[in-house]
MARDRENZA-798584 format. One record per residue (C-alpha): x, y, z. Coordinates in pm, whole numbers, padded with zeros to 5 digits, always signed. Layout:
BEGIN
XYZ
...
//
This chain:
BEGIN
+14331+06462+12385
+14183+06713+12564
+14306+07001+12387
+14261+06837+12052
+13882+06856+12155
+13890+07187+12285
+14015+07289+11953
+13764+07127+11742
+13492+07244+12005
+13610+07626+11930
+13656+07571+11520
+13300+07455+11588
+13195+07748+11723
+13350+07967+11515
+13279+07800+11166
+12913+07774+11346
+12956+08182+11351
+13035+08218+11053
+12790+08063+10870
+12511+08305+11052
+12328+08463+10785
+12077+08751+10787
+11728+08716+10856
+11554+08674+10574
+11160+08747+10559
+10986+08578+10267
+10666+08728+10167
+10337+08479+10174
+10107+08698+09985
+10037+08493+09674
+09885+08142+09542
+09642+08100+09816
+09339+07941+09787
+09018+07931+09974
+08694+07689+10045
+08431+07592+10267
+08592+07380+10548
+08426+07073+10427
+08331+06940+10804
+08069+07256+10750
+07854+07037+10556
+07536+07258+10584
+07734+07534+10424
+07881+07322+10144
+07535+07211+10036
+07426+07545+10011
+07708+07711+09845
+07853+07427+09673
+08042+07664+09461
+08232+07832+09740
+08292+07442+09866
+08526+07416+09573
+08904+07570+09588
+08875+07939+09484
+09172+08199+09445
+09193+08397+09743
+09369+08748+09784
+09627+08726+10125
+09571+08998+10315
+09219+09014+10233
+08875+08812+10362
+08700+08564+10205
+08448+08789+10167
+08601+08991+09910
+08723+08642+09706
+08334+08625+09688
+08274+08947+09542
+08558+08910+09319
+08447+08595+09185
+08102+08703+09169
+07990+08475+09461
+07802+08723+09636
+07675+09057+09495
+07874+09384+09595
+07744+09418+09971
+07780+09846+09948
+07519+09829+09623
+07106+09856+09663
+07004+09565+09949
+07269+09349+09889
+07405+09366+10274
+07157+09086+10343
+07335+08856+10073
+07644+08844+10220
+07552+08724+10574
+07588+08383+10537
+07978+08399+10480
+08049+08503+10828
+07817+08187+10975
+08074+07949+10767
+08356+07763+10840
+08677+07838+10577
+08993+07683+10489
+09296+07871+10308
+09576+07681+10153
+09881+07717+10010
+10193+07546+09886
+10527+07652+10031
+10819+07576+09871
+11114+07486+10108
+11486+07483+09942
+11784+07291+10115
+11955+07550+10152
+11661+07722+10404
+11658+07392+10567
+11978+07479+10685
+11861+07775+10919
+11841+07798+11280
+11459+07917+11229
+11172+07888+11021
+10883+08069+11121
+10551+08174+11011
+10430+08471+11106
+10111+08630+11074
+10065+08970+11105
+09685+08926+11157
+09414+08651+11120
+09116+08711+11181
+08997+08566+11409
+08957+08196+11518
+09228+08000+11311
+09396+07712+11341
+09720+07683+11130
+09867+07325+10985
+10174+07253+10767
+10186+06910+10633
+09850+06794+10839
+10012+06892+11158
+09859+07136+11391
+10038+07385+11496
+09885+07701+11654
+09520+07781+11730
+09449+08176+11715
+09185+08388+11901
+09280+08779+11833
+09254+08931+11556
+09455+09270+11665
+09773+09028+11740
+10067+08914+11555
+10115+08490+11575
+10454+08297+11484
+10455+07963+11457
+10785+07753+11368
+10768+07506+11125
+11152+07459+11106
+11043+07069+11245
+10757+07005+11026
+10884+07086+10657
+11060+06904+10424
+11250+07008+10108
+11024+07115+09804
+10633+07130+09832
+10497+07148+10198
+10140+07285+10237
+09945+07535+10480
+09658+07489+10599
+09440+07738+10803
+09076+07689+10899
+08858+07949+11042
+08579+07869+11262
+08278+08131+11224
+08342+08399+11505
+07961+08428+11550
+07884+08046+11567
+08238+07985+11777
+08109+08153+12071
+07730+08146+12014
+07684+07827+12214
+07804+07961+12508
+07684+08351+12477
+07316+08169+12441
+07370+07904+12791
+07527+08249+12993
+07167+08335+13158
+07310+08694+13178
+07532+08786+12849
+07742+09103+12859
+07587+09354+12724
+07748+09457+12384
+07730+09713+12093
+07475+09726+11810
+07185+09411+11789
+07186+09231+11419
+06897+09314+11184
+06947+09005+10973
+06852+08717+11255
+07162+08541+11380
+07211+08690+11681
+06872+08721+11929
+06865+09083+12102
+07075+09117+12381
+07266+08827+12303
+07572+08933+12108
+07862+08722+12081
+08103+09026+11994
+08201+09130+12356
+08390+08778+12392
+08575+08825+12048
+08915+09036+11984
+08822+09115+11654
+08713+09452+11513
+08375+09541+11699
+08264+09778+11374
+08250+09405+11139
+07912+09337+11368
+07742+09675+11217
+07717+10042+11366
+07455+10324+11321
+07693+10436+11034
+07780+10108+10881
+07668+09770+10744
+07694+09398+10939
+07961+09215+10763
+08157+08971+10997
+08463+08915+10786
+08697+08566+10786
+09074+08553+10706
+09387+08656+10671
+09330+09028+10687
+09698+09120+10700
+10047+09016+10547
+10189+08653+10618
+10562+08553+10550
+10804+08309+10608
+11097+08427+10849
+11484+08275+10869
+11691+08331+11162
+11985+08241+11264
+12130+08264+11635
+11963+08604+11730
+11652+08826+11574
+11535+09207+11654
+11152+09102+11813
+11087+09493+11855
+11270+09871+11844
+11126+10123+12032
+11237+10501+12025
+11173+10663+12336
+11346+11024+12432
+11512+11076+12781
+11558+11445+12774
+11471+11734+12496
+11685+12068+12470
+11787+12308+12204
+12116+12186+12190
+12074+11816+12254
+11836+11515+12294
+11900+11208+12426
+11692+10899+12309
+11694+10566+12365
+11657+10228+12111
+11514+10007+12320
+11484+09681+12173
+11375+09344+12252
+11603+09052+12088
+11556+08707+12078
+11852+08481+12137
+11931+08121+12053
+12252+08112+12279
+12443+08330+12478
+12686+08565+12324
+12842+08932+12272
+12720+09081+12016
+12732+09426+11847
+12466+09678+11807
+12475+09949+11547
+12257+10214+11571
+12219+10434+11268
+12032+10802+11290
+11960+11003+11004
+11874+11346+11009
+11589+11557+10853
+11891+11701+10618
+12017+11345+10524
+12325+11329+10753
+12405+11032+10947
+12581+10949+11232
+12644+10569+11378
+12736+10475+11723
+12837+10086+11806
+12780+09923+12122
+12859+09554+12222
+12627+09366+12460
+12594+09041+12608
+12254+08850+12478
+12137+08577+12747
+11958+08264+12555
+11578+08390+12513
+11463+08735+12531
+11641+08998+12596
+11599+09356+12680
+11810+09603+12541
+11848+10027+12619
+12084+10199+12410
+12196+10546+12398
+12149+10792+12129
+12260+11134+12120
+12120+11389+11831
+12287+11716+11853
+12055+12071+11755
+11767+11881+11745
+11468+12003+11517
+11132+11960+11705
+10768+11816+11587
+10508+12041+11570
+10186+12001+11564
+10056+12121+11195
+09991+12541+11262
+10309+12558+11508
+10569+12463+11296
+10737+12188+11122
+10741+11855+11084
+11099+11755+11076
+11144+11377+11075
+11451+11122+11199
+11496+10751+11129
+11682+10519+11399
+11795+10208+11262
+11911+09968+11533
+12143+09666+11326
+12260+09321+11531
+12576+09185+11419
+12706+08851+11458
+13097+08791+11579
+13276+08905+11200
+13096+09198+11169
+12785+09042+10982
+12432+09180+10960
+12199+08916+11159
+11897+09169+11194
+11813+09499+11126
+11490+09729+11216
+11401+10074+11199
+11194+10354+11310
+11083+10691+11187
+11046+10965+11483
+11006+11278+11561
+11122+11490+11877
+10866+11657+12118
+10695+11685+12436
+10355+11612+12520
+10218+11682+12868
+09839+11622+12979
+09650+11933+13152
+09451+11848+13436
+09507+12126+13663
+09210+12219+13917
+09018+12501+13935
+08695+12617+14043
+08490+12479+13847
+08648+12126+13869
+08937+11973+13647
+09069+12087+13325
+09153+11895+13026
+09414+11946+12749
+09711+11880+12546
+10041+12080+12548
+10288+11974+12282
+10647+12156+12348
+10486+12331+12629
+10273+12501+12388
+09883+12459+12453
+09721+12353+12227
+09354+12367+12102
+09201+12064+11963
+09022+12089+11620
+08962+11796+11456
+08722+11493+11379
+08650+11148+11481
+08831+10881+11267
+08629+10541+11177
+08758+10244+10998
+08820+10298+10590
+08635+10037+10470
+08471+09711+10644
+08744+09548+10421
+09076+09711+10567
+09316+09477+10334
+09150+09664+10055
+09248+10006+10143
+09506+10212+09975
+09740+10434+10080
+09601+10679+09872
+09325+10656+10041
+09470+10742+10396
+09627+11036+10200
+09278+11144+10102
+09122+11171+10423
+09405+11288+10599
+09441+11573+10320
+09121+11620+10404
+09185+11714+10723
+09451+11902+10724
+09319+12094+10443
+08973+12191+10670
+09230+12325+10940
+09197+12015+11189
+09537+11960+11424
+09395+11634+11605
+09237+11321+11419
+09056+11092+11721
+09150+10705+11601
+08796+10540+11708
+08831+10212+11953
+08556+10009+11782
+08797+09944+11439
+09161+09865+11415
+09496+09960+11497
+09570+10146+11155
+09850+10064+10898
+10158+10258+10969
+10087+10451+10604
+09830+10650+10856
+10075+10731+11102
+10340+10809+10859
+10106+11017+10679
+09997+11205+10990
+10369+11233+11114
+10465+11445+10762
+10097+11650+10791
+10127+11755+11166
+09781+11590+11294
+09812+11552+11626
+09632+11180+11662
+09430+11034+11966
+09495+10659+11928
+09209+10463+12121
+09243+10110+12224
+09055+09882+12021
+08727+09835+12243
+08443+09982+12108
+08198+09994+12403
+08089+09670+12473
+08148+09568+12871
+08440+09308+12843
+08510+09013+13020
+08732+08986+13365
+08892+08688+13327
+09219+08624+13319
+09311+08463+13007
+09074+08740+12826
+09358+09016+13017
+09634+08832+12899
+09536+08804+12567
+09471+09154+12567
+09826+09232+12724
+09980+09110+12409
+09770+09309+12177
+09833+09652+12344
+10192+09550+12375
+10265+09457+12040
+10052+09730+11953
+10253+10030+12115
+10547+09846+12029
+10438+09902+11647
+10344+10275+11651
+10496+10452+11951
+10805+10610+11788
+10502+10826+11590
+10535+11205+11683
+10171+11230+11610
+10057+11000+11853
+10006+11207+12155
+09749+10985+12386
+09662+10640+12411
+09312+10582+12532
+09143+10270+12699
+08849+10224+12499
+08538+10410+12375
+08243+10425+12608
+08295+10153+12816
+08367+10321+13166
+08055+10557+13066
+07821+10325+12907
+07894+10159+13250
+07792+10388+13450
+07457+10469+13286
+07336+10305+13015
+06984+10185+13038
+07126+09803+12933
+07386+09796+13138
+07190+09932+13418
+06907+09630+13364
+07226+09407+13359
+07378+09490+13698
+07033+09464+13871
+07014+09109+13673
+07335+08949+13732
+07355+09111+14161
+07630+09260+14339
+07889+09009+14350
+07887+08962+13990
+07853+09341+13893
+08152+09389+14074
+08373+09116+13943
+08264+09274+13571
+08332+09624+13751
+08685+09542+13912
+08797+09322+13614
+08720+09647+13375
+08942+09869+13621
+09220+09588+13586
+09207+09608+13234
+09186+09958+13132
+09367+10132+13450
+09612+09874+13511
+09728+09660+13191
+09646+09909+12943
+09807+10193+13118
+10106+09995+13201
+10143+09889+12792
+10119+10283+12723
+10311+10435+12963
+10633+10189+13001
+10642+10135+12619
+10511+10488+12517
+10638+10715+12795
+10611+10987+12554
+10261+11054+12506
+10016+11004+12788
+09750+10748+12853
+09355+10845+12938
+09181+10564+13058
+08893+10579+12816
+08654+10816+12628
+08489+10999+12793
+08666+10964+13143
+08764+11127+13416
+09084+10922+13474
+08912+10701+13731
+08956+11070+13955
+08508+11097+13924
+08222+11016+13721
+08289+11007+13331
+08145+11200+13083
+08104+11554+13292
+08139+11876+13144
+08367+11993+13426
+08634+11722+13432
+08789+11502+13147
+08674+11439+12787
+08311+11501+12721
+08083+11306+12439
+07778+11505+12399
+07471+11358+12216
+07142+11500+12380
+07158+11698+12077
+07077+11454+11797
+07052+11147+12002
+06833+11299+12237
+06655+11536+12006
+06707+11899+12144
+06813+12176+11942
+07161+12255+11786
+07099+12565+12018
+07149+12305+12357
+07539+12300+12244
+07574+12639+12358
+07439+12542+12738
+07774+12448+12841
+08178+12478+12803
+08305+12135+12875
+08701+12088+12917
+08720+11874+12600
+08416+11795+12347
+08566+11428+12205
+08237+11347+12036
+07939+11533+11934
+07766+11484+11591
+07481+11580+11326
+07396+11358+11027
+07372+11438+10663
+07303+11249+10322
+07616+11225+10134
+07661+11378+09789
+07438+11274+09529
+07660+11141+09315
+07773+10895+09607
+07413+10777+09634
+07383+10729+09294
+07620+10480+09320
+07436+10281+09530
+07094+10318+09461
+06873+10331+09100
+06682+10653+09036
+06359+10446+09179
+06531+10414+09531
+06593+10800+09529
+06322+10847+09871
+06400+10888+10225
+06190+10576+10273
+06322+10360+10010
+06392+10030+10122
+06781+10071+09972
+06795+10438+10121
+06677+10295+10436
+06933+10018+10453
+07202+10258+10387
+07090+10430+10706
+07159+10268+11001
+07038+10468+11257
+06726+10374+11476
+06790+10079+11235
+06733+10250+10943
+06457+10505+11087
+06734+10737+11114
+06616+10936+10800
+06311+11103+11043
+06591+11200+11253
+06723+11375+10970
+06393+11558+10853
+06298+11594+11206
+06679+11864+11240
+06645+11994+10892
+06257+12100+10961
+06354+12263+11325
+06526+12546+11106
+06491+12493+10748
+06192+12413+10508
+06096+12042+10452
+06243+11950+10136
+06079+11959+09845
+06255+11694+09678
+06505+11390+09768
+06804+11626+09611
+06667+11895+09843
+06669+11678+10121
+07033+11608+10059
+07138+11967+09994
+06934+12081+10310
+07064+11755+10552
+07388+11881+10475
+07303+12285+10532
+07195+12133+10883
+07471+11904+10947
+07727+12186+10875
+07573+12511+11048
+07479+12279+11346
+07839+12194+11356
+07983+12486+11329
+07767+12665+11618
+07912+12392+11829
+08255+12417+11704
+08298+12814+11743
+08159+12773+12104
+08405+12565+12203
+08648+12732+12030
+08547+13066+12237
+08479+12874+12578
+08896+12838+12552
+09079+12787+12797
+08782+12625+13004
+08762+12421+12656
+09066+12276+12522
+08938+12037+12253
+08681+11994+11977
+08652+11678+11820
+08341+11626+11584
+08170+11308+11522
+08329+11212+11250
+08560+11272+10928
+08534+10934+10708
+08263+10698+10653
+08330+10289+10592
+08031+10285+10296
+07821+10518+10106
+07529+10576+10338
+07401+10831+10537
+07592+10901+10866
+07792+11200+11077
+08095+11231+10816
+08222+11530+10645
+08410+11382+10368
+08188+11074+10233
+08292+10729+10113
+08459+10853+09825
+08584+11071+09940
+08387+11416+09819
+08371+11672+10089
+08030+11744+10194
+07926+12062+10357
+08094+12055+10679
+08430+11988+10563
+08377+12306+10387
+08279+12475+10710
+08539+12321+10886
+08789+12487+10692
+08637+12793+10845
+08502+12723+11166
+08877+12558+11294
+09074+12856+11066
+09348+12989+11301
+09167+13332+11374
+08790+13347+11361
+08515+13517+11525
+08236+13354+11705
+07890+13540+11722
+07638+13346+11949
+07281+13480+12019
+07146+13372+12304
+06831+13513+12491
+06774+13792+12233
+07160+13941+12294
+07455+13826+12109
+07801+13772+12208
+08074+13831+11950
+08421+13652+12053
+08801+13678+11849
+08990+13351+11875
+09310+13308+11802
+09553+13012+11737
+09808+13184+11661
+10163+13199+11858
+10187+13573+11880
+09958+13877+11921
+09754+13972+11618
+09613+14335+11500
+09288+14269+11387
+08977+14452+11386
+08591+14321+11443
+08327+14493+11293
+07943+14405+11238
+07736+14502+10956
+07365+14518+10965
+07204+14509+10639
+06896+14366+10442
+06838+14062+10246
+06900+14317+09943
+07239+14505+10076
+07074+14807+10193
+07326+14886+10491
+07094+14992+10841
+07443+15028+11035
+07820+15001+11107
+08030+14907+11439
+08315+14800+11549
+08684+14822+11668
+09023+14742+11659
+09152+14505+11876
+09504+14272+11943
+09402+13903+11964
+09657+13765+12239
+09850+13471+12190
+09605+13080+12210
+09346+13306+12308
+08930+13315+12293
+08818+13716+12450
+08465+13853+12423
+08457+14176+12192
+08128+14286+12221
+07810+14184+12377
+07500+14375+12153
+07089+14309+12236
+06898+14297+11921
+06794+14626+11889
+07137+14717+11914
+07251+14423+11660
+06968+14452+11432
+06912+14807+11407
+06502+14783+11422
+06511+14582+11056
+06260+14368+10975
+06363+14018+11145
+06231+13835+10771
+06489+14022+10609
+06749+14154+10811
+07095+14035+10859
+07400+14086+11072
+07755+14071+10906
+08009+13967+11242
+08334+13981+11081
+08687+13922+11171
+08959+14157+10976
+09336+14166+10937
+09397+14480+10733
+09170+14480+10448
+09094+14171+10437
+08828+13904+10569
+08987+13636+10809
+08649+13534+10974
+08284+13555+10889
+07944+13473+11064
+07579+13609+10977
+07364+13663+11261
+06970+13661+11238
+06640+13731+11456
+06496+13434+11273
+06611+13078+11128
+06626+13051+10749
+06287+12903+10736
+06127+13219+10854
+06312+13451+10652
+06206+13551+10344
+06463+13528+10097
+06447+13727+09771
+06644+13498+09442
+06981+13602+09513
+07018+13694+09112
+07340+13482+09109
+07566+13547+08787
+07857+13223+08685
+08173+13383+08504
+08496+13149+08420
+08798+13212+08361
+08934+13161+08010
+09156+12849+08118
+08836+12749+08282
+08939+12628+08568
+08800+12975+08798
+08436+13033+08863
+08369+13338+08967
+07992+13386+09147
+07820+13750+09225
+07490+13780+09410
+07261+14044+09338
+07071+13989+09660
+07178+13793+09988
+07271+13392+09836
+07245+13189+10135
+07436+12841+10139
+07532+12853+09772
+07635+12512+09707
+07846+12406+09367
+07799+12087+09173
+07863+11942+08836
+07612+11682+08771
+07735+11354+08716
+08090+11483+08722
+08365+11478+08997
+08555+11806+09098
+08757+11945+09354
+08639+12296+09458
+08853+12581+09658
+08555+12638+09825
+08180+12553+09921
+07823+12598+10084
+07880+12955+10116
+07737+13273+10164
+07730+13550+09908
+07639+13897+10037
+07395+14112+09817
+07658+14265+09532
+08001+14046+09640
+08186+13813+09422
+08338+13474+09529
+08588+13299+09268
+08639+12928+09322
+08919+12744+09174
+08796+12396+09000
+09011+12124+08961
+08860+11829+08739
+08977+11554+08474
+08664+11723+08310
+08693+11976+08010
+08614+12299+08087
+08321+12325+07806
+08214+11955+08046
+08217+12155+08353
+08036+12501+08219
+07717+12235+08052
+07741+12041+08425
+07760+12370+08625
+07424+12337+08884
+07414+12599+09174
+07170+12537+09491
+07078+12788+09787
+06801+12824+10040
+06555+12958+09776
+06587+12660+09557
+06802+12560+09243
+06944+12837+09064
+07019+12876+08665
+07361+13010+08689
//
């Protein structure tokens, strides 16, 4: 008898095998519905259309079902911000039906899983509650195995108002932590923001670049997932050792188990070329989770580069669990790339350095600050991504900064910045706001950053992980925060102190560096690594922001070399066309109620701010299209003199990040390629300012300093020479000399005093030409002058237009000096080779045009601009 039931027990087990089937993942992305929770009565009565079931797009926010369905007015258009408000002070439900066969019945698991909702949810299947949520950066699964049925079974999930959930307490703590931006629109008082106690995207509660909209739902994909006996939870790719004729990785995944068992693990790589090569192991799977390091050898590996240094070659790991017979149970995979990054902090006189080395090459940071895409990330295409990114790349950046008030990005951003070479700076999402020290707030948190890293870590281009943005220095300094720690006394200001070290130099680090031990971890930005005082010029990452925030000059950005500039910033209108689509021709004023709510600095007083830098060195504008041609003039040569300083303070400086690349809406703000995407000036600049060689020419106390820079791998023959000349091309003088640019290197040239540089010219109409050359012709270009624009006296520059018979190259030629020549095609979009540049008195420029327009379309649209004023071409 009992070997008769030994040998049923074991047909058991094996028939039980064998009828293990792969996991199966079942999107949820369609036939979802969305309401008013009813128990918000107020709401319902005052929206009793949106308390009636309304199709709703999953991802997505039930703010953009309202602008679909014409609900609420597009938020991005005129004043309409202040219509939308209301949404994100409701309770919602979603709903959907989900069809359950027998035949899924008959799997170990059913689960849920929600790869983001956002942000207080609770989620029912049949009436039964099953999970509450409270982050809106983590991933939930919730089985529902024991709560379907066959056929029609419906989910539920409510949302409770993040502003209203936590309101009632944020308003009885006598002494709120201090947060990010106050609302203009009257639901939260000042000082008392609810967003510090809420993992959500900090940017939904409004920025000095971007509108207030405090979005509900499910903002990313949901699905049903069947399992049976075992499932892959996570794959990580990490690399043990790098050398030209071998690397050694490691798939480290995590695997869920139902029981214990052998099992075998196939591990799949794929080469750059296409070849493959499989390894099997078998392990031993304990019931629950499981940790799992497996060993995988790549022969003649092809390193990541950084883009500039070489390629981009790119490997996929696949990691497959099979049952018993051989059977696919799970599967997961990972793109990679191979490289080393090591972090720079070696001491020196002056105090600590800062920098990134990638393949033991150092490397110079050029690049921008990244925000969020849209306030609606579900909406955002990968096209999109592609855009901006292109955008980059194209304007000669190596390094895109990943902002901590938004959201961990889509992995279409990573992939795209693993194939382009941008090196990318991937912050934590916490946006400045002074967090919480409890426990449960850390744990919470612990998951997100794990999850997180777990998600993106096998990305080449992620080279540092950092804390958060500001915290550490707000902190330390900030006028609020200073007024809160003499409110709240010692004991508490020290709980708030300790539990911030916790967080972002113990749990954070620990999520980077164990799961990522291939890039490095910074505690924050700025920060000193927890070695001094943040946000110093002679140790760790610097953000800079006396000029424009604090009103000096763009001259104050030459004071100093700092060891890595990871913010600094001018503003600019974006292009006209882009403003057109959000405000009438009436609204076209600085102080237009619509142009002032698509400027959210000082609350929308920013626009002063903007005359107040375009008047220190250029004329007040005339008009409200001269004030956007001349905001951008500003925003770009401001940036530039910054950029080319760092660029020559190398190796002191190792980094040059400008505030910032995208923006979320059309609006005013620090970008360089607007909402649309049109480049405005800067990016333009940027092409040339971050260009592998360039020259630097900085005049300071009457005497100016001409430096060669180099990003290039080996020596260079170049030569520098400097032109003086007149407004009119009448050459006063010649010098120069021939020089070999070293390897990652910034050298001074030439120091010259002005009556050296200038030749005794007139200072209203005299010019120097710095140049860099490499044979005959022009790497590198800078125009030095006594005087700024607004005191020179600028002849019409006579500029001739000449296209090509395709039509699709414009060729300019200036008569007399055509300062900040900028291109446009009114009312139609087109992509230009180049932009906002100088002509000098007799050169040509051509400019290559790329447009769904006709050519006979873009010769009527043709409209040229300079510093004398619009020019008939």
């Amino acid at each position: 008898m009992t070997v008769l039931r030994l040998a049923a027990l074991l047909l058991t087990c094996t028939a039980s095998a064998a009828l293990a089937a792969p996991r199966d993942a079942q999107p949820l992305t369609t036939g979802w519905q969305a309401r008013i929770d009813p128990a918000d009565t107020a709401a319902a009565r005052a929206h009793p259309k949106a308390a009636r079931w309304f199709a709703a797009r999953v991802p997505g926010s039930v703010q953009q079902d309202l602008i679909a369905n014409g609900q609420v007015p597009d938020p991005y258009v005129g004043l309409n911000e202040a219509q939308i408000q209301w949404v994100g002070l409701t309770d919602w439900q979603y709903r959907r039906t989900l069809t359950v066969t027998r035949e899924m019945l008959a799997r170990d698991h059913l689960d849920l899983v929600f790869d983001g909702l956002d942000t207080f949810a609770q989620v029912s299947v049949n009436g039964v509650k099953l999970a509450a949520t409270d982050n809106a950066h983590r991933r939930w699964r919730v089985p529902v195995k024991d709560v379907v049925k066959a056929g029609a079974n419906e989910i539920v999930i409510a949302f409770k108002s993040p502003i209203r959930a936590v309101q009632p307490m944020v308003l009885a703590t006598p002494h709120s932590l201090p947060g990010e931006y106050d609302s203009m629109f009257g639901d939260e008082p000042a000082g008392k923001q609810t967003s510090p106690y809420i993992r959500k995207p900090k940017y939904h509660w409004g920025w000095d670049w971007g509108p207030r909209i405090v979005t509900v739902g499910p903002w990313r994909d949901v699905r049903l997932d069947a399992w049976d006996d075992a499932r892959i939870d996570a794959l990580r790719v990490t690399q043990q050792t790098l050398a030209a004729s071998e690397a050694r990785l490691s798939a480290e995944l995590d695997v869920v188990a139902d029981v214990e068992g052998k099992h075998p693990i196939r591990i799949t790589v794929t080469t750059p070329d296409g070849g493959t090569r499989t390894t099997t192991d078998t392990v031993t799977l304990a019931k629950g989770a499981n940790h799992l390091s497996l060993p995988v050898t790549i022969l003649q590996p092809k390193r990541w580069f950084p883009v500039g240094y070489g390629a981009q070659p790119l490997y996929r790991v696949a990691a497959t669990l099979l049952d018993g017979q051989g059977g696919a149970l799970d599967s997961a995979a990972k793109s990679t790339g191979l490289r080393t990054v090591e972090l720079m902090r070696e001491k020196d006189a002056i105090g600590r350095g800062f920098g990134i080395k990638v393949n033991g090459i150092p490397i110079f940071a050029k690049g921008a600050n990244l925000i969020p895409f849209d306030m609606f990330p579900a909406r955002v295409p990968e096209s999109q991504i592609a855009q901006v990114l292109g955008s980059a790349r194209d304007a000669n950046m190596n390094m895109i900064r990943v902002w901590g008030g938004g959201y961990y990005l889509d992995d279409a951003f990573y992939d795209t910045a693993d194939r382009m070479g941008l090196m990318v700076w991937q912050d934590f999402m916490f946006g400045g706001a002074i967090t919480p020290y409890d426990r449960d707030f850390r744990e919470n948190v612990k998951v997100e950053a794990e999850e997180q890293v777990d998600r993106l870590q096998a990305h080449p281009s992620i080279v540092l992980w950092a804390g958060n943005n500001e915290v550490l220095s707000g902190w330390e300094g900030w006028s609020d925060r200073t007024a809160f720690k003499k409110a709240v006394g010692a004991d508490e200001q020290e709980k708030v102190g300790v539990g911030m070290a916790i967080l972002f130099d113990r749990v954070l680090r620990d999520a980077a560096e164990r799961r990522d031990p291939d890039a490095v971890y910074w505690p924050g930005s700025p920060s000193a690594n927890y070695e001094g005082k943040p946000d110093q010029d002679f140790d760790g990452d610097r953000h800079y922001w006396d000029v424009w925030g604090g009103k000096k000059p763009v001259e104050a950005y030459l004071d100093s070399c700092p060891r890595f500039m990871s913010e600094y910033g001018l503003q600019a209108m974006p292009d006209m066309k882009t403003v057109q689509a959000f405000a009438k021709p009436g609204d076209l004023s600085a102080t237009s109620p619509v142009m002032k709510s698509h400027q959210k600095f000082l609350k929308g007083e920013g626009n002063d701010r903007l005359l107040f830098y375009i008047e220190q060195n250029y004329r007040t504008p005339r008009d409200f299209a001269e004030f956007v041609y001349l905001s951008q003039v500003m925003q770009a040569e401001g940036i530039a003199l910054a950029a080319l300083h760092h660029r020559a303070c190398r190796p002191v400086t190792m980094g040059s990040l400008y505030w910032q690349l995208n923006d979320v809406w059309p609006g005013a703000s620090w970008s360089s390629v607007d909402y649309y995407g049109r480049w405005k000036a800067l990016n333009y600049h940027a092409r040339r300012f971050f260009a592998p060689l360039a020259i630097n020419a900085e005049r300071k106390d009457a005497t100016t300093t001409i430096s060669t820079i180099s990003d290039a791998a080996v020596a260079t023959r170049a030569r520098w020479r400097v032109r003086t000349m007149d407004v009119g091309g009448r050459v006063l003088g010649e010098n120069g000399a021939t020089v070999t640019l070293a390897p990652l290197s910034a050298s001074v040239a030439a120091k010259l005093a002005d009556a050296a540089l200038f030749k005794g010219g007139d200072p209203r109409t005299t010019i120097a030409v710095v140049e860099l050359m490499t044979g005959d012709t022009v790497a590198a270009r800078r125009i030095v002058t006594a005087l700024p624009p607004k005191a020179m006296t600028l002849p019409d520059p006579g500029l001739t237009a000449r296209w090509s018979d395709d039509g699709r190259t414009l060729t300019l030629t200036a008569k007399a000096l055509a300062r900040a020549v900028w291109i446009d095609f009114t009312g139609i979009d087109a992509t230009l080779s180049d932009n906002s540049v100088d002509i000098l008195p007799g050169e040509s420029i051509a400019v290559t045009v790329t447009s769904a327009a006709s050519s006979a379309q873009l010769k009527t649209a043709l409209r040229l601009r300079t510093l004398t004023g619009e020019v008939k071409p």
